[in-house]
C-alpha positions in Angstrom: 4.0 -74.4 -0.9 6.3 -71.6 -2.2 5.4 -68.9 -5.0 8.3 -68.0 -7.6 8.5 -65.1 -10.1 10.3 -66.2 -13.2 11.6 -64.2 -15.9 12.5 -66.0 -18.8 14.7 -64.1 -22.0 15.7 -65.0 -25.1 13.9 -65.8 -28.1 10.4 -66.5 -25.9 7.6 -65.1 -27.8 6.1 -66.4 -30.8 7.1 -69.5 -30.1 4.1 -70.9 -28.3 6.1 -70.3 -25.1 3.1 -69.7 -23.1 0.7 -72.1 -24.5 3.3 -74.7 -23.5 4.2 -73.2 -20.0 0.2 -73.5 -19.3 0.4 -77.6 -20.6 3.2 -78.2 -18.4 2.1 -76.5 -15.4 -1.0 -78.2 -15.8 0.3 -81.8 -15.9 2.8 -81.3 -13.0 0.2 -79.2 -11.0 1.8 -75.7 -11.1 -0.8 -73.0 -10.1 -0.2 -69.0 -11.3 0.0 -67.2 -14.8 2.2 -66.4 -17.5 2.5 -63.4 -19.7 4.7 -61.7 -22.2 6.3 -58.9 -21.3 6.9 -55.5 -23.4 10.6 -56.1 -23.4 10.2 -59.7 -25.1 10.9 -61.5 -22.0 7.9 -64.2 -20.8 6.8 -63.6 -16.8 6.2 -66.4 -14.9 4.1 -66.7 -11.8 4.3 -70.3 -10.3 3.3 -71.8 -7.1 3.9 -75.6 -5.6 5.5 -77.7 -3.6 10.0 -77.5 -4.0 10.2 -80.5 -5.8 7.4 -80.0 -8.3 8.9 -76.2 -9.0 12.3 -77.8 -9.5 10.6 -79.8 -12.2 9.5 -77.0 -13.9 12.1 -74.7 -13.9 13.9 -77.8 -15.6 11.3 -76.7 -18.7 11.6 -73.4 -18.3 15.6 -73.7 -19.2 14.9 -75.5 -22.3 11.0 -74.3 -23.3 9.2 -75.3 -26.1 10.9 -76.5 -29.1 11.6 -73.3 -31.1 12.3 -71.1 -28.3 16.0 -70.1 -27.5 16.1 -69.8 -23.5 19.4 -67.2 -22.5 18.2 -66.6 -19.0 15.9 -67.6 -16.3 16.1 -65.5 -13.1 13.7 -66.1 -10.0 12.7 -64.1 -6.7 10.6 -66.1 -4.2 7.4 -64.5 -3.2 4.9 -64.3 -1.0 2.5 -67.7 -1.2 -1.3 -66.2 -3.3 -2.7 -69.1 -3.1 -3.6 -69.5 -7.2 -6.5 -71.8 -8.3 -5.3 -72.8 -11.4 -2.4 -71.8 -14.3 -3.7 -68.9 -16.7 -2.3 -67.5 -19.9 -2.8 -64.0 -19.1 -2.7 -62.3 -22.8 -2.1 -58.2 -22.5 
C-alpha cells in the first residue's frame, strides 16, 4: 500500500473532474479524497497498491473529457489507511 498527493493543473474544475476522479477510483479500488483547490488546481489524495496507482495516474494525465490536464505532480506520503474515495466539496 502507498499513499500519493496529487496535484493536478490546467483546466480541472468545472469539468466534472472530481465526479469522475471518484468513478475511477472506485472501479480500480483507489481509497482517499479529492478536492478543488482555491488556485484552480484539483488535490488528490490516493492510496493502493503500485500497480493500481499507476493505473490511475494514467487518468489523471488525461481526466475527464473536457478537462485540459498541463501538470500532474506527486509526493508520496505517509500510508492513512482511507476507507473509501470521497469528493470532499469546500
Amino acid at each position: 500500500m502507498k499513499h500519493l498527493d496529487i496535484t493536478v493543473t490546467g483546466k480541472v474544475q468545472g469539468v466534472f473532474f472530481r465526479k469522475s476522479t471518484k468513478a475511477v477510483a472506485d472501479q480500480l479500488g483507489v481509497r482517499g479524497f479529492v478536492r478543488n483547490e482555491a488556485n484552480g488546481d484539483v488535490f488528490i489524495a490516493a492510496e493502493a497498491d503500485d500497480a493500481i496507482l499507476d493505473m490511475f495516474m494514467d487518468w489523471c494525465n488525461d481526466g475527464p473529457e473536457d478537462a485540459k490536464v498541463t501538470s500532474v505532480t506527486t509526493n508520496e506520503g505517509e500510508v492513512k489507511n482511507y476507507r473509501n474515495f470521497e469528493v470532499v466539496k469546500k
